[in-house]
N, C-alpha and C positions, 0 to 999 in steps of 0.2 A: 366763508369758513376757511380755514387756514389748513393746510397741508402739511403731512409732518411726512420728511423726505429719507430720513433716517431708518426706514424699514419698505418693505415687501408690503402690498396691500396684504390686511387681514381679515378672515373674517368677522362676522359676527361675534363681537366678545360672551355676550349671553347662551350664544351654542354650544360654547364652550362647560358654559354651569349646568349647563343640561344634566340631571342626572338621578339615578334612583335614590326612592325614598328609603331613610334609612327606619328599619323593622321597629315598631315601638315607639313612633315618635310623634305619633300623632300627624302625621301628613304632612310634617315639615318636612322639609329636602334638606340633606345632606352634601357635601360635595367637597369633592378633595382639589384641590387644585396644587399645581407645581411652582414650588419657588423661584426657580427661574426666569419664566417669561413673566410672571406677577413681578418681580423684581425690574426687571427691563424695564415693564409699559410704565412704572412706580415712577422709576428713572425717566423715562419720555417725559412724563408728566410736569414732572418737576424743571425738566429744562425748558419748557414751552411757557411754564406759570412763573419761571425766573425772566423770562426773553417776555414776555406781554406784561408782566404786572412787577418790575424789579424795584421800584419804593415801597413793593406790600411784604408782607411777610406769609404769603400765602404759600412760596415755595418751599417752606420749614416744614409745612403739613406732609408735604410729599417726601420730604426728605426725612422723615417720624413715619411715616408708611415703610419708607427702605428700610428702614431699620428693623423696624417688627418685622417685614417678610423675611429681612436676614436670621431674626430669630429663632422662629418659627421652624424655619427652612433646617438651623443645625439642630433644633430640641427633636424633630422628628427623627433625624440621625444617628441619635444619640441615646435614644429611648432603651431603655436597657431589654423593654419585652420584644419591641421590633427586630433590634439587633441581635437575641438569641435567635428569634423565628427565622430572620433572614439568615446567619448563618448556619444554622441546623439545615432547613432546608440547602444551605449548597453543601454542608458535609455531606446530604443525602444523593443528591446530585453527584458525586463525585463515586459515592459508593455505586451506583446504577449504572455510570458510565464502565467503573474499572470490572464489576462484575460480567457485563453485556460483553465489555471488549473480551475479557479473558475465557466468559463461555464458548465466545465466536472462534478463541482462535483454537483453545481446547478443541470445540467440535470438529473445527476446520482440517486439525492436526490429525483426530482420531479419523475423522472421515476420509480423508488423504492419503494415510496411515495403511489404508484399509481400500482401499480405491481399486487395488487387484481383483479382492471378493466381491465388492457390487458390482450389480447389476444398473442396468437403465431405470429402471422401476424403483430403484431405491434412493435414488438421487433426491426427486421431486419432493419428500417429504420431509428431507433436510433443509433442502432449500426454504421450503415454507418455514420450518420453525425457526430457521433464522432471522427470516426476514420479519416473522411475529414477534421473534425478540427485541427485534433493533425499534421495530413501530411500536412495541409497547412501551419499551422505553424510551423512547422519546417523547412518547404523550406523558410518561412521569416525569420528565425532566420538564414540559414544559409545563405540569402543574404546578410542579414545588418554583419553578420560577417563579410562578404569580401568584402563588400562596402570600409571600407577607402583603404585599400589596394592596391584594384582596381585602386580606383580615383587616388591615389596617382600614380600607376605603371602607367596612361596613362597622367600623367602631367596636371591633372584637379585639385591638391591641390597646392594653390598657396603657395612658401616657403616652402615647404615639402622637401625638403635636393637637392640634386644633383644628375643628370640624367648623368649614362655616356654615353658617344655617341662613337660608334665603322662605322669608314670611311667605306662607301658602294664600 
């Protein structure tokens, strides 16, 4: 068997496909994969089946693989539903951060402000609603993170690129 020297051992390619069934589909698997490294191994492919078989025209296949993944790759980019969802979610994102920052320092200002009149006792439950704020918000931001993503990997983004489907 021949050794291809151009990468880092990998693992298991089919670990990779691992993944849940998409709702509704009768038991077929779903599975998003990234254009990227599909693109690379395409490319490996193709230079291994040019180097072992170069009077065949086998390496055309592979190089008609690169292609599609490159298409695939910008139509999901481009998807006019993904692209509102992903950018809604980071206006959202944006709003959560400038709101959290500017309550913290509001608070911060009034409670500092004010720092003559409290007491010991009154500190501790500042603190906590701060630090409620900053940890809630942060599980919001890293939701809407992975909102389109999401959507998209369960087939909820309409024209969001291509779902491969692997026989149950």
């Amino acid at each position: 068997m021949e050794s291809d020297s151009s990468g880092p051992a990998r693992t298991n390619p089919r670990r990779r496909l691992e993944g849940s069934a998409r709702p509704g589909t009768g038991g077929e698997s779903a599975h998003r994969l990234d254009a990227g490294p599909v693109y690379g191994t395409a490319r490996r492919l193709e230079r291994r089946v040019r180097a072992r078989f170069p009077e065949r025209h086998l390496a055309e296949l592979a190089d008609q693989l690169c292609d599609l993944v490159e298409t695939i790759g910008r139509e999901r980019d481009r998807s006019p539903a993904f692209v509102l969802i992903r950018n809604g979610c980071r206006v959202l994102i944006a709003v959560i951060v400038v709101a959290v920052t500017a309550t913290v320092v509001v608070g911060a200002g009034a409670a500092f402000g004010e720092a003559h009149r409290l007491s010991a006792i009154d500190w501790p439950p500042l603190v906590e609603s701060t630090i409620n704020d900053i940890v809630f918000a942060g599980v919001a931001v890293f939701f809407l993170h992975a909102l389109p993503e999401r959507l998209e990997r369960r087939g909820q983004v309409p024209g969001s690129g291509v779902a491969l489907r692997s026989p149950s």
